[in-house]
C-alpha positions as CSV (number, residue, x, y, z in Angstrom):
1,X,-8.5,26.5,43.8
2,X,-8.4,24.2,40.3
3,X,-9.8,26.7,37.6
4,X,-12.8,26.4,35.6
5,X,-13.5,25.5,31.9
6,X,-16.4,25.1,29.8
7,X,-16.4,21.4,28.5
8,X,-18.4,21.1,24.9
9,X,-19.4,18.4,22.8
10,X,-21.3,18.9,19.6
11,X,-23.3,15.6,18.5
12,X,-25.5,15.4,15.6
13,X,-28.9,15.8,17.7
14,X,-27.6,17.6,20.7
15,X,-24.8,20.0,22.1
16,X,-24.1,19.4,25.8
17,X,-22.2,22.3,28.1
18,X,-20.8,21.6,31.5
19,X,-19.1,24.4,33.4
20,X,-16.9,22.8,35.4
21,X,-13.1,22.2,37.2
22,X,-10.2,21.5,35.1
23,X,-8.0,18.6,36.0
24,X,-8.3,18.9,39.8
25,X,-8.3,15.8,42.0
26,X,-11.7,16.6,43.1
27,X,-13.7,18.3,40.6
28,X,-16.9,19.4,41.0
29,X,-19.6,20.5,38.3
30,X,-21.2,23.5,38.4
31,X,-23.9,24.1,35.9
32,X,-25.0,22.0,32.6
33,X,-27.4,22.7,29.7
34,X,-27.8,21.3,26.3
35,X,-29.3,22.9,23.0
36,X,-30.2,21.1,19.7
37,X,-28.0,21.1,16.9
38,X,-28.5,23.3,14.2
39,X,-28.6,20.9,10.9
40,X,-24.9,21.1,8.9
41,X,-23.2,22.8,11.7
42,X,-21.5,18.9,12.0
43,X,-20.3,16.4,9.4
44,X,-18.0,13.8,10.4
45,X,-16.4,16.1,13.2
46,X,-15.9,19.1,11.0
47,X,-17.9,22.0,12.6
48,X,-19.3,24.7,10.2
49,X,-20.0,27.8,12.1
50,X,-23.1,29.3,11.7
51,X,-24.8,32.4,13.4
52,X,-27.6,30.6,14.8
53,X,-25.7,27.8,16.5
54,X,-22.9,30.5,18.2
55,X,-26.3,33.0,19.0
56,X,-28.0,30.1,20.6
57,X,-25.1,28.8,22.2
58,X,-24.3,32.5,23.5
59,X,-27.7,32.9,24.6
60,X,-28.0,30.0,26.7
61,X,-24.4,30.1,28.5
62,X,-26.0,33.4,29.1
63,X,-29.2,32.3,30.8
64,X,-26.9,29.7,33.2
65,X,-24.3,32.3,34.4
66,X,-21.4,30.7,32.4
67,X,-18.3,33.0,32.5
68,X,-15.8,31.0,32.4
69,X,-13.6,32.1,29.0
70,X,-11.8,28.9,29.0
71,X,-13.1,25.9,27.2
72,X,-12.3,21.6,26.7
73,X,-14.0,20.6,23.4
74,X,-14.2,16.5,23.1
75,X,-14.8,15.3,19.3
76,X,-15.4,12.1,17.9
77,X,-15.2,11.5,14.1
78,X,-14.2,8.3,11.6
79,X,-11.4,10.8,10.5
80,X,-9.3,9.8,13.5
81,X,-7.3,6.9,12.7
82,X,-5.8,5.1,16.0
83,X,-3.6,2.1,16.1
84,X,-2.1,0.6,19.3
85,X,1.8,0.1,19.4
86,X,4.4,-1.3,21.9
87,X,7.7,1.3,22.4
88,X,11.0,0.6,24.6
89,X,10.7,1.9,27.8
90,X,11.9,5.7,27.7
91,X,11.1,8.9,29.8
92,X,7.7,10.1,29.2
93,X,8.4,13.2,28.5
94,X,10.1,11.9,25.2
95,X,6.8,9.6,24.2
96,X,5.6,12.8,22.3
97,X,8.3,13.5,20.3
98,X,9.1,10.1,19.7
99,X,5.1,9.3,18.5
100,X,5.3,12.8,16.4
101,X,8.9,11.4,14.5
102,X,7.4,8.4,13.3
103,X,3.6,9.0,12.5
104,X,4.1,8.3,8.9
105,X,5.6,4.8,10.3
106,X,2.2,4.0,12.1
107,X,-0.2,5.7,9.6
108,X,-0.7,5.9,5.8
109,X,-0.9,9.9,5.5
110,X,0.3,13.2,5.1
111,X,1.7,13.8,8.7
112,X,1.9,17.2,7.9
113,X,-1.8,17.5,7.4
114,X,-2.3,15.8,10.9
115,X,-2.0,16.6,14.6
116,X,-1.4,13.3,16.7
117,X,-2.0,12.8,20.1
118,X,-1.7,9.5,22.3
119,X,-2.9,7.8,25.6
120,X,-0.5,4.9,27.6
121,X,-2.4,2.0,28.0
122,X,0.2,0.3,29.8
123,X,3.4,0.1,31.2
124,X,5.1,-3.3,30.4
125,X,7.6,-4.5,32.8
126,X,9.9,-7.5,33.4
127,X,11.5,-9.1,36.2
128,X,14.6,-7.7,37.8
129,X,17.5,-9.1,39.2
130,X,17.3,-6.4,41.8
131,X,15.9,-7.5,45.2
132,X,13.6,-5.3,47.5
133,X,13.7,-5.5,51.3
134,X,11.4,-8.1,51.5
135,X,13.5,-10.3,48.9
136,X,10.8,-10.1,46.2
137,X,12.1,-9.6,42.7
138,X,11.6,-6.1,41.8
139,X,9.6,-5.3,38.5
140,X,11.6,-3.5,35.6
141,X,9.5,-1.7,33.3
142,X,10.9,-2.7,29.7
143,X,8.3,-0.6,27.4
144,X,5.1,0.7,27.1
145,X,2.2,-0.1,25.1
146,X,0.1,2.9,23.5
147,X,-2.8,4.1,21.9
148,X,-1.7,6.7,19.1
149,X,-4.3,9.2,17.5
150,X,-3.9,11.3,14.3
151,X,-6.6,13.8,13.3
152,X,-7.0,16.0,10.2
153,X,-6.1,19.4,11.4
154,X,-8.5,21.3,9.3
155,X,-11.1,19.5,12.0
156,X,-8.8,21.1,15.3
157,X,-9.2,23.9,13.2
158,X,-12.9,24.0,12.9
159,X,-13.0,23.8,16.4
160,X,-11.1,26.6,16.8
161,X,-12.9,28.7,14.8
162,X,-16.1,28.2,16.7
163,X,-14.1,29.3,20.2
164,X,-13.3,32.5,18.4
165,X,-16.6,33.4,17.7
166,X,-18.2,32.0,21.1
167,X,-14.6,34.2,22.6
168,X,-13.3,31.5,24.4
169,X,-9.9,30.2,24.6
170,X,-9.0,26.7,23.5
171,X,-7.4,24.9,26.5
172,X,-7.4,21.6,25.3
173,X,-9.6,19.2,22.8
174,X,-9.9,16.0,24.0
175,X,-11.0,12.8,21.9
176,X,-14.6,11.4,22.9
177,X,-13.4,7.9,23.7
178,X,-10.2,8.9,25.9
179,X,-13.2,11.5,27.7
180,X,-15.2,8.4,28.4
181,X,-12.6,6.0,30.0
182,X,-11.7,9.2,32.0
183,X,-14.9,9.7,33.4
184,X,-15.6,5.7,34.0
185,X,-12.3,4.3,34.6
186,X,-12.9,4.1,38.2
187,X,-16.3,3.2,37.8
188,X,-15.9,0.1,35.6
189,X,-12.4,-1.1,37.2
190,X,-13.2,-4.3,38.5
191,X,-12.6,-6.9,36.0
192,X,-13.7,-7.1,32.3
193,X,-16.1,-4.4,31.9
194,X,-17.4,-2.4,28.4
195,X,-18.5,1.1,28.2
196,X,-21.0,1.8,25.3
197,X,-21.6,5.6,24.6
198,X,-24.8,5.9,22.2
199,X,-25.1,8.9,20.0
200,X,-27.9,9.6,17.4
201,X,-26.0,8.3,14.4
202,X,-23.2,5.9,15.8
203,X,-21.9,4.6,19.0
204,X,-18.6,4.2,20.7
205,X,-17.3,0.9,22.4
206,X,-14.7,0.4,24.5
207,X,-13.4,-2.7,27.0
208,X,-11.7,-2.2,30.0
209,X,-9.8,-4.7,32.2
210,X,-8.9,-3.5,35.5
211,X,-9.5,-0.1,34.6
212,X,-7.3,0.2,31.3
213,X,-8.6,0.1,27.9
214,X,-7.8,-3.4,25.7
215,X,-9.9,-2.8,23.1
216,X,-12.3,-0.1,21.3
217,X,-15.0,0.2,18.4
218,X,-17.0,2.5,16.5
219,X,-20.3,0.9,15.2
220,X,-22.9,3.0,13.1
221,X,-26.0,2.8,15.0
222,X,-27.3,5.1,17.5
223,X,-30.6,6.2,18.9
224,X,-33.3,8.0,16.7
225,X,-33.7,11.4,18.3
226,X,-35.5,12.7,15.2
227,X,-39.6,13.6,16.3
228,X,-40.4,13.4,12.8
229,X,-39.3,9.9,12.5
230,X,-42.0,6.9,13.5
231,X,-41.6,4.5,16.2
232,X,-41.6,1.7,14.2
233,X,-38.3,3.7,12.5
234,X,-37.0,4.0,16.7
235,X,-37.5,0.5,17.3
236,X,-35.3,-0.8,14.4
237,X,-32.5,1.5,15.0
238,X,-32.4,0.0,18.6
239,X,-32.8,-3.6,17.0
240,X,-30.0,-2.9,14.7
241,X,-27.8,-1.3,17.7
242,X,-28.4,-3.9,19.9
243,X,-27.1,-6.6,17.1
244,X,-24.0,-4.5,16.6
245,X,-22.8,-4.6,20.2
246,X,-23.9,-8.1,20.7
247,X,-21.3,-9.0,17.9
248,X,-18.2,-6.8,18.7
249,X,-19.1,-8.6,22.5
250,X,-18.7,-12.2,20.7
251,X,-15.8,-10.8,18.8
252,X,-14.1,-9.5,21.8
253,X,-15.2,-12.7,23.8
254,X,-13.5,-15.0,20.8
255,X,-10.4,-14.1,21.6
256,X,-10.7,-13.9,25.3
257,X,-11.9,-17.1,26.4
258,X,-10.9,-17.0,29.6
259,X,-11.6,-13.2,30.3
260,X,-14.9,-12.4,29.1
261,X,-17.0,-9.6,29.4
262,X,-18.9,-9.3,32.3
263,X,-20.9,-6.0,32.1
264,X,-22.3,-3.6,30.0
265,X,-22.0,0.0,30.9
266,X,-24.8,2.4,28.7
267,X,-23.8,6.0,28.5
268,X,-24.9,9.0,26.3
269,X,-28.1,9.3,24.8
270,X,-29.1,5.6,25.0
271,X,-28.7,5.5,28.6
272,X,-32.1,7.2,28.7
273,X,-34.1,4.4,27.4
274,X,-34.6,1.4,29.8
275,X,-35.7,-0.2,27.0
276,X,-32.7,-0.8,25.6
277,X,-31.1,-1.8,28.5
278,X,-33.9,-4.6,29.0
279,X,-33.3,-5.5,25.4
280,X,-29.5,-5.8,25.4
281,X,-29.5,-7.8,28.5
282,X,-31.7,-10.1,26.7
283,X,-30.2,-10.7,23.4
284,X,-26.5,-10.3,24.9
285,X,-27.0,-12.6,27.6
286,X,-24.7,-10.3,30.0
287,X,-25.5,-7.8,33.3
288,X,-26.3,-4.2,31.7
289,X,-26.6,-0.9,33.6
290,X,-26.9,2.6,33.3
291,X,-23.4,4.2,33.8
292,X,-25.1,7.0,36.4
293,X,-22.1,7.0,38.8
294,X,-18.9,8.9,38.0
295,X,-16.6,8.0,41.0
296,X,-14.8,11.1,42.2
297,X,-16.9,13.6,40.3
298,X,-19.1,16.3,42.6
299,X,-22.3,16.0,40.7
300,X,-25.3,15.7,42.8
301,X,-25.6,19.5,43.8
302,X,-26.4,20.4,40.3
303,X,-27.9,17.5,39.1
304,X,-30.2,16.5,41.9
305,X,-30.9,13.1,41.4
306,X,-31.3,13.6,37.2
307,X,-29.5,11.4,35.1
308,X,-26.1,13.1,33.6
309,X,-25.2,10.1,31.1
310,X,-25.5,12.3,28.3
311,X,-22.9,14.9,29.7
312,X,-20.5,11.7,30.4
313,X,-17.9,12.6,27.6
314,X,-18.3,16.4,28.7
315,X,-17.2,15.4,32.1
316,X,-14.8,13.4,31.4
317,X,-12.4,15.9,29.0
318,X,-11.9,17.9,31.6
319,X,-10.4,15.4,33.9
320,X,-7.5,14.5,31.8
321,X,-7.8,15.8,28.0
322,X,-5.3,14.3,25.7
323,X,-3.2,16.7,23.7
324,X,-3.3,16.8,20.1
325,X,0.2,18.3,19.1
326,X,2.5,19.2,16.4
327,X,5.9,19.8,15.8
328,X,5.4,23.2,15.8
329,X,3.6,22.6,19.0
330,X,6.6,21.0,20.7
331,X,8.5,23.9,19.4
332,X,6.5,26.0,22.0
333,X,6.4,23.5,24.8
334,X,9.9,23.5,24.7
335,X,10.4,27.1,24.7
336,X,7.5,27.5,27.5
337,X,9.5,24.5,30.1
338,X,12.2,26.7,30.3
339,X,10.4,28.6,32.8
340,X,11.3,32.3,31.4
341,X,8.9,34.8,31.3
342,X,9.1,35.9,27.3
343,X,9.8,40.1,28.6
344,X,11.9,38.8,31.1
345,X,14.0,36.8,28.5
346,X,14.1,39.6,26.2
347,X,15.5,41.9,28.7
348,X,17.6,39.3,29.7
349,X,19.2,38.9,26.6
350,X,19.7,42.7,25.6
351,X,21.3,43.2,28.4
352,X,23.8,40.4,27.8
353,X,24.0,41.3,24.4
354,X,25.3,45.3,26.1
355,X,27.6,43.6,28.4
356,X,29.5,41.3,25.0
357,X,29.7,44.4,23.2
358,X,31.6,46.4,26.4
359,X,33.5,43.5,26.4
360,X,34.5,43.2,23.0
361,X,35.4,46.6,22.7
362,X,37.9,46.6,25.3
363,X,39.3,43.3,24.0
364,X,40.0,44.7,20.9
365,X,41.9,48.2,22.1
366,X,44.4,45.8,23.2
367,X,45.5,43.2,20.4
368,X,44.9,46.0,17.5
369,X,48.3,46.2,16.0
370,X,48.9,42.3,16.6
371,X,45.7,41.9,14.4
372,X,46.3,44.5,12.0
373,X,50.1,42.5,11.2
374,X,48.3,39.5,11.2
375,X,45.2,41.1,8.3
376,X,48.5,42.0,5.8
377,X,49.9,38.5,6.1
378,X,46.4,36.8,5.0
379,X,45.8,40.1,2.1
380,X,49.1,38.3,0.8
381,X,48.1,34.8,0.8
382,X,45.1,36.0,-1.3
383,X,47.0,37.0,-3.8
384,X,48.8,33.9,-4.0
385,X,45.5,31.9,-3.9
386,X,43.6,33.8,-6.8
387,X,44.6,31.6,-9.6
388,X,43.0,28.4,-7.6
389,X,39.8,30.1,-6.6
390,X,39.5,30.8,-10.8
391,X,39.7,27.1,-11.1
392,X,37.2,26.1,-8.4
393,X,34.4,29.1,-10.0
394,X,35.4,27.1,-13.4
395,X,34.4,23.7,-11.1
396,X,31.6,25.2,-10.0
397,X,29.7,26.1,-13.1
398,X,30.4,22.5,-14.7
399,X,28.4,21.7,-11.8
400,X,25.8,23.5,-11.9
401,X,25.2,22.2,-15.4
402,X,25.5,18.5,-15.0
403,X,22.8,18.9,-11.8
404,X,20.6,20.7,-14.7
405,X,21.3,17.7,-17.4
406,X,20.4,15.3,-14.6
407,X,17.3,17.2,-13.9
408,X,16.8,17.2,-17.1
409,X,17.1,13.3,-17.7
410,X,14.3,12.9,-14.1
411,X,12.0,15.0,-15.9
412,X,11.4,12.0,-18.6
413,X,10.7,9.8,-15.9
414,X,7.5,8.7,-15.3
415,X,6.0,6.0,-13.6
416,X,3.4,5.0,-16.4
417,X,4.2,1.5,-16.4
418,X,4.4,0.6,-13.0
419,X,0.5,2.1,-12.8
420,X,-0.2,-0.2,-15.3
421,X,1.1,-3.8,-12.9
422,X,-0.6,-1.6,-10.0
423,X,-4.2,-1.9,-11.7
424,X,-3.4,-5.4,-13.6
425,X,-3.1,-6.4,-10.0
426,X,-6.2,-5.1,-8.7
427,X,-8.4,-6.1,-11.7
428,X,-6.9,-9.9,-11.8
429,X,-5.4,-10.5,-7.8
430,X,-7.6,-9.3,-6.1
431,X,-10.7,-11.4,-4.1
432,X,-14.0,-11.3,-5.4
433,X,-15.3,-9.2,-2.1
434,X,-12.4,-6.6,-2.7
435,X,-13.9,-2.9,-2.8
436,X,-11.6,0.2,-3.3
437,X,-13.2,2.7,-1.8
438,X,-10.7,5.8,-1.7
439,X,-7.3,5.8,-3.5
440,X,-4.0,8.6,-3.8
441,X,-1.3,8.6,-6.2
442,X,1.7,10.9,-5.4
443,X,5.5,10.5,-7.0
444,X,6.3,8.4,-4.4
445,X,4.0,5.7,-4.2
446,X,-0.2,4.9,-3.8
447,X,-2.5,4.9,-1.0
448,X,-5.6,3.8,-1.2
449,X,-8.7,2.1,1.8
450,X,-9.7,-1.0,0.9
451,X,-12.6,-3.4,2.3
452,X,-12.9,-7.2,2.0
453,X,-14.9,-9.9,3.5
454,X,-13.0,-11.9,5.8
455,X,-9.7,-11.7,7.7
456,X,-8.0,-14.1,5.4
457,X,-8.5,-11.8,2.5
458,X,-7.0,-9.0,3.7
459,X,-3.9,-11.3,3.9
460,X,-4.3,-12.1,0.3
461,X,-4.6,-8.6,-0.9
462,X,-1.2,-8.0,0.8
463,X,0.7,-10.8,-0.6
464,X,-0.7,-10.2,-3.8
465,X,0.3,-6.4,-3.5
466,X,4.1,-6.9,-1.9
467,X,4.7,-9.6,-5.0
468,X,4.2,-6.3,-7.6
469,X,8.1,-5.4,-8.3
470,X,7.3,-1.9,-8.9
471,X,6.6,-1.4,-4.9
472,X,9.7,-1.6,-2.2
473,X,7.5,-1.1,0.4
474,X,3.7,-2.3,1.1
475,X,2.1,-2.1,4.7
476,X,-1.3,-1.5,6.6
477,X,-2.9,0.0,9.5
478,X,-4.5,-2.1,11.9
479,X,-7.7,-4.3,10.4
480,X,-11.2,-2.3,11.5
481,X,-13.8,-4.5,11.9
482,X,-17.2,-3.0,10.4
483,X,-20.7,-4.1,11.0
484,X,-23.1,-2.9,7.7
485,X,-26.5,-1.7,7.8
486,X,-28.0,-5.4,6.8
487,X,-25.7,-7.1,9.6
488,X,-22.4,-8.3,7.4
489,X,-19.4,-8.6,8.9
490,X,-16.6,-6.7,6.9
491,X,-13.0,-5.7,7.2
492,X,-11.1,-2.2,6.3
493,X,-7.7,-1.2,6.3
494,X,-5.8,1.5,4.6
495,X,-2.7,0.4,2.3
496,X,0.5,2.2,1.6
497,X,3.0,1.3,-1.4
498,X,5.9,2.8,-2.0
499,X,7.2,2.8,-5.1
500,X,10.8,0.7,-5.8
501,X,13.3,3.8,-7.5
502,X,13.7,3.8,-10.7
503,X,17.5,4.3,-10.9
504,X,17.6,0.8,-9.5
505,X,15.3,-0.6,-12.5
506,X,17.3,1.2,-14.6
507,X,20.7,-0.6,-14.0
508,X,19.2,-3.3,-13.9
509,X,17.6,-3.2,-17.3
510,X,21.5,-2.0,-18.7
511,X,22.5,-5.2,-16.8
């Protein structure tokens, strides 16, 4: 019998609960409830735990019979930076240390600061020379292409936190888009198909061909759950959501000629208003439904007939959570896939540790006078050997004094005037639409997120930046398309320089 978890998702508006299996091949949901959101318990998918929001949250799993101790969070937040790479084909049990070793390689941060996690999109294969019975070409698979995740910790953290004082234990916590395409991947598997999950504040895109993920978006329009707000306000949210999915649709569509999308699949809180279907099928031009069939999910005993697209992404993280891990974490895996019970090995290794000593003991009875002729002959060698261990503790604190001197000399380095080129650049280089809107300085080099107009800018603001002879090293995440609140396009990436060593400008300037 697959065990049960609680799966939670915080939103802004609402927090939805579903007791539930966990990763069975038939899972079923028992119970469900959803309580409103306690105002500053979530900012950009940092939780602050209150009283009120873990009292409430007590009180109702309380009211629904929810014992279950176990618990699959799924988060969503513009904190998690994802990219989409291509590796060579390797076991996949070696795809998360292999993602872990070179995070700072995909992403512009402090990997230490970061968990990362990732989701295989595909298995790339080539043809072999290999023949199968039939005398068809078999297929070789020659890589994989990936979806990698990094997310602050302190946010994992948060999470955490809130477990402890609702006294559950963290299984898993999953992000919101990979707990979407779990739920609807078999739903939406024929053809070109997008999934659009609308929150109160921003909604989540993604585009699936033949049931795997090609593309996904986050735009910053949702549904108005607010009572105090007017309807007039409700109505121009919706205008403004519907515009944002109709142009990451002709965006998608651009460069997919042949393979459009053909249907639009609402979840979340959006898939409540039929009005917004009726409006997106008119300004998109394209077939739009309400995602209200999970395929393989036991649903209709405790849901009766009610729609369940707001408990979609509950569902769905606790059909196949990704794992957000750390070294430290693969420390523990490691240790847990041997199999031993931690007593047993302890035992296990005391008692070897009795049966070397028994051992050693008798060994040495028998070779003690051999060893004791053999200690004399090495006391005299010693003697021999003192004047050349004076020379090398003589060698040894020259040594120690030239690595102080060239400490020293580092010390009056400083990388004033390659700051100076750095913000020439930006001030003269740069296009007219440029906007810096976050920027880091360390020893090593400069990061900073940066937002332009068009595509072809963001080429020129990495020309201009890997011309600057004070970087060795200039590179970017993957372009995020943005949609503002008056309709503009715009483009953000992040940019990390590093900076060219000094002891090489130095020579150069003696040359």
């Amino acid at each position: 019998m697959a065990g049960k978890v609680l799966s939670i998702e915080v939103g802004y508006a609402m927090t939805k609960v579903c007791e539930m299996d966990y990763r069975a091949k038939k899972p079923r949901v028992y119970r469900y409830f959803s309580i409103p959101t306690p105002d500053g318990v979530l900012a950009d998918g940092m939780i602050t735990v209150t009283e009120e929001f873990v009292n409430n949250l007590k009180a109702e799993m309380a009211n629904y019979k929810m014992r279950t101790k176990d618990a699959v969070f799924t988060i969503s937040s513009s904190k998690i930076a994802t990219r989409e790479i291509k590796i060579p084909y390797c076991k996949e049990s070696n795809i998360g240390n292999l993602v872990r070793t070179n995070l700072s390689d995909y992403f512009p941060i402090d990997v230490s600061r970061y968990l990362s996690a990732y989701t295989i999109l595909e298995v790339e294969g080539a043809a072999s020379a290999d023949e199968d019975d039939k005398g068809k070409a078999k297929s070789k698979p020659t890589g994989y292409r990936l979806l990698i995740l990094a997310v602050p910790e302190d946010i994992i953290e948060s999470y955490k936190l809130l477990a402890s004082a609702l006294k559950l234990n963290v299984k898993e916590i999953d992000y919101c888009g990979n707990s979407i395409y779990q739920a609807a991947k078999e739903s939406c598997s024929e053809g070109v198909q997008m999934i659009v999950k609308v929150d109160s504040r921003s909604s989540l895109l993604l585009a699936q061909k033949d049931g795997r993920i090609v593309m996904t978006r986050t735009i910053p329009y949702g549904i108005i759950q607010d009572e105090q707000s007017s309807q007039e306000e409700a109505e121009q949210a919706m205008v403004a959501l519907v515009e944002g999915v109709s142009k990451v649709v002709d965006y998608y569509n651009s460069g997919h000629s042949g393979e459009p999308i053909e249907r639009i699949n609402l979840t979340g809180v959006g898939a409540n208003y039929i009005s917004l279907c009726d409006m997106m099928e008119d300004e998109i031009r394209i077939k739009v439904r309400v995602l209200s069939n999970i395929t393989g999910i036991n649903t209709e005993r405790v849901f009766k007939g009610n729609s369940y697209s707001e408990y979609t992404a509950c569902i769905g993280a606790a059909l196949a959570p990704i794992h957000f891990a750390s070294d430290k974490d693969e420390d523990k895996s490691a240790a847990a896939k041997g199999g031993v019970d931690p007593l047993r090995l302890t035992v296990l290794i005391s008692g070897g540790c009795v049966l070397i000593g028994v051992a050693l003991i008798l060994m040495a009875l028998f070779p003690y006078l051999e060893e004791k002729e053999k200690n004399e002959q090495y006391n005299a060698i010693i003697e021999q050997l003192e004047p050349v261990y004076e020379v090398y503790l003589k060698h040894q604190s020259l040594s120690a004094q030239v690595m102080s001197m060239e400490a020293l000399d580092a010390m009056t380095v400083n990388r004033n005037k390659d700051m100076v080129e750095f913000i020439t650049a930006l001030e003269t280089k740069m296009p007219s639409s440029f906007s810096l809107s976050d920027l880091t300085a360390t020893a090593n080099g400069i990061t900073m997120n940066v937002t332009v107009a068009t595509k072809e800018e963001t080429a020129v603001v990495l020309n201009e930046l890997r011309q600057l002879e004070c970087f060795s090293f200039v590179d970017t995440t993957a372009v995020s398309e943005l949609i503002t609140e008056i309709g503009e396009t715009q483009y953000s990436f992040s940019v990390e320089m590093v900076y060219a060593p000094i002891e090489e400008e130095t020579e150069e300037g003696g040359e």
